[in-house]
Phi, psi and omega in degrees: 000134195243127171234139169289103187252171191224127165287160183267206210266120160132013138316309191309155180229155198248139175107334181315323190265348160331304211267006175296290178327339149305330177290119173329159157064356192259327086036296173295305198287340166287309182292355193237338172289306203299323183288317192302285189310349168064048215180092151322054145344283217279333173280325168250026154303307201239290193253003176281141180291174179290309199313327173296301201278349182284345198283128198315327229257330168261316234273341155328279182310299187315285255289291200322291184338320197277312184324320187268343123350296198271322182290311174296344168281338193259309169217038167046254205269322198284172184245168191251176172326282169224171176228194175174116163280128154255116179105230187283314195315338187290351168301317191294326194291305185291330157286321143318316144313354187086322132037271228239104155289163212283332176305298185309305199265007176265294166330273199292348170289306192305307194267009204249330163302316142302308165293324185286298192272348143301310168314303207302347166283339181266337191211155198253119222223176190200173161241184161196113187271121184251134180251125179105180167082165172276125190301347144273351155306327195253005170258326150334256158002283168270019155265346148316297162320343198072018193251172179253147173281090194318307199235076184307094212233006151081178152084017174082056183188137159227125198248123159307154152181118198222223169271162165267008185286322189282339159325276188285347152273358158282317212286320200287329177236061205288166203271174211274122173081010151303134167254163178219130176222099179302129179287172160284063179209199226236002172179178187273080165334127168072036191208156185309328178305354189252019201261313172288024133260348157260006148307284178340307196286314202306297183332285179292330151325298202276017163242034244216119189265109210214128153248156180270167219285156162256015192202184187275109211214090188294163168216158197304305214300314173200045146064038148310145094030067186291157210244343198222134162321290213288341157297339168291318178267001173246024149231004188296305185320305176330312191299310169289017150211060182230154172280164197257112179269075168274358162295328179281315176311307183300309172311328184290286187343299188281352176278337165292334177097014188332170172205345158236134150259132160242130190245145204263167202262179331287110183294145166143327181252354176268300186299327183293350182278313197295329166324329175254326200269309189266041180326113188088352175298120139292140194237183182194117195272165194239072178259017160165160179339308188320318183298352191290307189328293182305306184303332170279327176291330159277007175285291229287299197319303159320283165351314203274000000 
């Protein structure tokens, strides 16, 4: 079983999406996403700086866009094994899965994005990922602190998130053998502070033109199965102040009997997870066309 995973938001890199455009149709397919998102996709893709893409309100969308872009390239009309999403990446999940149309989940990325960088505007908030340490210690740690564990992401990394004042006194009293590295995104994601964006989601949720899934569709809160579209998208709202359990998404992963992960671009932080957690699964990061090759020969292997 092969699942197709889709990363969240501090995957982008400026530049990424260059050598995709290359591909016949994707380009078009970038210019007509771009119209849904209100938003020069292909441009900030390519020639935008980090500063530009760390801004929540784009860098949501370019994530879903590429992902979905690199899936269609990849497996034209079909659907893959399973699917999994982190973050913003369960947008991507849901529209690969059928869920969701690519229109649909580009809509709700888009305002799910806005909102997110409106919350995250009242008060100046951060993430920090601690790597290492022992994990009730470092869940210890930040609950001293008052920060919350945004992202349970298991293979030994929990990402903190709070204000930056409880920030930086974690960082001055970090937990013993622990690294702590703040990430590149623009507020504390998956926290009470995100609580005036899921009013937002909810409203536009339930108007949310939704099927239920054609594949196998993990979800963030403790990495089920999802059984219906509409439970999915009325938890999709929930979700974003809620913490993200990709340590239960793995698990799920290992109980299904996964045997490939391929991550969708910008590839590279869901598989280094799966790599430590998921011993003998083969992955395959999608960090540009070249990488197509490989990904299909483990579809056809899987297949055989």
């Amino acid at each position: 079983m092969i699942v197709l995973a889709s990363p969240g938001q501090g995957a982008q890199t400026p530049g990424f999406l260059q050598p995709w455009l290359e591909i016949p149709g994707v380009a078009d397919r970038l210019a007509w996403w771009s119209a849904v998102a209100g938003l020069d996709l292909a441009r900030y893709g390519t020639t935008a700086d980090a500063e530009e893409i760390r801004d929540t309100a784009v860098a949501q969308p370019l994530l879903v866009a590429a992902a979905l872009a690199a899936f269609e390239v990849l497996y034209e009309d079909r659907a893959p094994d399973a699917v999994a999403g982190h973050s913003v990446g369960e947008l991507a999940a849901a529209a690969i899965a059928g869920v969701l149309t690519p229109e649909a989940a580009l809509v709700l990325v888009r305002e799910r994005g806005r909102a997110m960088a409106e919350a995250a505007a009242v008060t100046e908030t951060g993430m920090t990922a601690v790597l290492g340490g022992d994990p009730d210690e470092v869940l210890a740690a930040i609950d001293k602190h008052g920060l919350t564990p945004a992202n349970i992401n298991g293979a030994g990394q929990i990402v903190a998130a709070g204000t930056m004042e409880q920030l930086a006194r974690f960082a001055d009293e970090p937990p013993a053998k622990a690294r702590l590295r703040a990430l590149p995104v623009a507020g504390a994601f998956h926290t009470e502070h995100m609580a005036p964006a899921v009013e937002t989601l909810r409203r536009l949720a339930a108007g949310a033109p939704v099927a239920d899934p054609r594949t196998k569709l993990l979800q963030n809160r403790d990495g089920a199965v999802v059984g219906t579209g509409r439970d999915f998208v009325d938890r999709l709202a929930g979700q974003v102040s809620a913490p993200v359990r990709w340590d239960a998404c793995m698990a799920a992963m290992r109980d299904l009997g996964v045997t490939g992960i391929i991550e969708l671009p910008p590839a590279g932080t869901l598989t280094g997870l799966a790599r430590r957690e998921l011993k003998g699964v083969e992955l395959v990061a999608l960090k540009s066309p070249a990488d197509l090759d490989k990904a299909r020969e483990l579809i056809r292997a899987d297949a055989s």
